[in-house]
C-alpha positions in Angstrom: 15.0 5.1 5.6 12.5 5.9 8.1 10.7 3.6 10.3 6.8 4.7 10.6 6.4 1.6 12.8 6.1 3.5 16.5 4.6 6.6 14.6 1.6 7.7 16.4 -0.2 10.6 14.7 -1.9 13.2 16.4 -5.0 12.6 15.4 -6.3 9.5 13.8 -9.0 10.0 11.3 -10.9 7.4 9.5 -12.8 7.1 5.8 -15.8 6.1 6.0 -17.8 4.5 3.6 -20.8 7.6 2.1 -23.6 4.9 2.0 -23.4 3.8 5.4 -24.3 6.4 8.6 -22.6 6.4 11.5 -22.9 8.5 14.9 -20.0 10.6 14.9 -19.9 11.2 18.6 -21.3 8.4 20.5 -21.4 9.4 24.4 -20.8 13.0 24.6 -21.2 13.3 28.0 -18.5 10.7 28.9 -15.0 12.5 29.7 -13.3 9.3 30.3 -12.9 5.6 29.6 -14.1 4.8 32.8 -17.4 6.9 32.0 -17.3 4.6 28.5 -16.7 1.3 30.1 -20.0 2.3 32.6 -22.0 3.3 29.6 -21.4 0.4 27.9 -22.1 -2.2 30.7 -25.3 -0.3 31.2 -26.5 0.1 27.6 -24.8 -2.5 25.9 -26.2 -2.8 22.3 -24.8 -3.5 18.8 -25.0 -3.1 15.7 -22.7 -4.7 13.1 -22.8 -3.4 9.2 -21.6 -6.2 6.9 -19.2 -5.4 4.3 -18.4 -2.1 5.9 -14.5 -1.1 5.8 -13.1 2.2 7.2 -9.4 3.2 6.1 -7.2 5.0 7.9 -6.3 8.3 6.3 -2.8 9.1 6.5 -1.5 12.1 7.8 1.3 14.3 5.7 4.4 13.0 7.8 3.4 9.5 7.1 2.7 10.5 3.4 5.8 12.2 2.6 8.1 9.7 4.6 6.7 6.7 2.8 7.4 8.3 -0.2 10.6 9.5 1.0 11.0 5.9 1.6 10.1 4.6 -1.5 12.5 7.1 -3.4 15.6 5.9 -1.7 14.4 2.3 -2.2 14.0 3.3 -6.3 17.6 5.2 -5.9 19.1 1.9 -4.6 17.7 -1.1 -6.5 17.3 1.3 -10.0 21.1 0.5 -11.1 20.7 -3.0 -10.7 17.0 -3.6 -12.2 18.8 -1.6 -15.0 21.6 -4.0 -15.5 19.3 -7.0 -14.9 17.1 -5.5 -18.1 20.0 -4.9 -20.1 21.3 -8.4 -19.9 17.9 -9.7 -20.8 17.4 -7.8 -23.7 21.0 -8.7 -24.5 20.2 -12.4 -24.3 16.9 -12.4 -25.9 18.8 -10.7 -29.0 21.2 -13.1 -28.7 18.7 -15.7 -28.9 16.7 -14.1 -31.9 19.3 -13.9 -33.9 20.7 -17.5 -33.4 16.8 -18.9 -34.0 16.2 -16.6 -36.6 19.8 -16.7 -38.2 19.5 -20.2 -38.6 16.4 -20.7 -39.7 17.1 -18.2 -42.4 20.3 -20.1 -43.5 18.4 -23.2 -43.9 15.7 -21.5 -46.0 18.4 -20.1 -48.6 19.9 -23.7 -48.9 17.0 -25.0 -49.6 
């Protein structure tokens, strides 16, 4: 299994919500986070949008290793969720038939 947890992508790209407008470049002229920092200690304003959540989009190497991930995790646990079902539906027949066995002898005494 792979381990995403240090995995970095190259870009990081965000989903936006559509009803909700945001600047997509915010200081264009700043080449740094210095330049930022200085921007933002002259012209400190903000704004905060209730309710608004951005996800994360994933990129294809984290897509296909998660699922990657999740298939060996299916291969690995599938034999014994299988046996675990099979004994269950062994012992709920078991206990059908001895409810409904014995009920059914006591209604042809009767």
């Amino acid at each position: 299994m792979i381990d995403l947890k240090d995995y970095v992508p190259e870009e990081l790209k965000f989903k936006l919500p559509t009803t909700v407008k945001f600047p997509e470049v915010i200081f264009s002229d700043c080449v740094c986070m210095d330049d930022v920092k200085k921007k933002l200690s002259e012209h400190f304003v903000t704004i905060q949008e209730k309710d608004v959540i951005a996800n994360r989009v994933m990129d294809e190497y984290e897509i296909s290793t998660i699922r990657a991930n999740y298939g060996e995790i299916a291969e690995e646990q599938m034999p014994e969720i299988e046996a675990q079902f099979e004994n269950l539906m062994s012992s709920t027949s078991a206990l059908r038939a001895c409810r409904y066995g014995s009920s059914m002898a006591e209604n042809t005494a009767a």
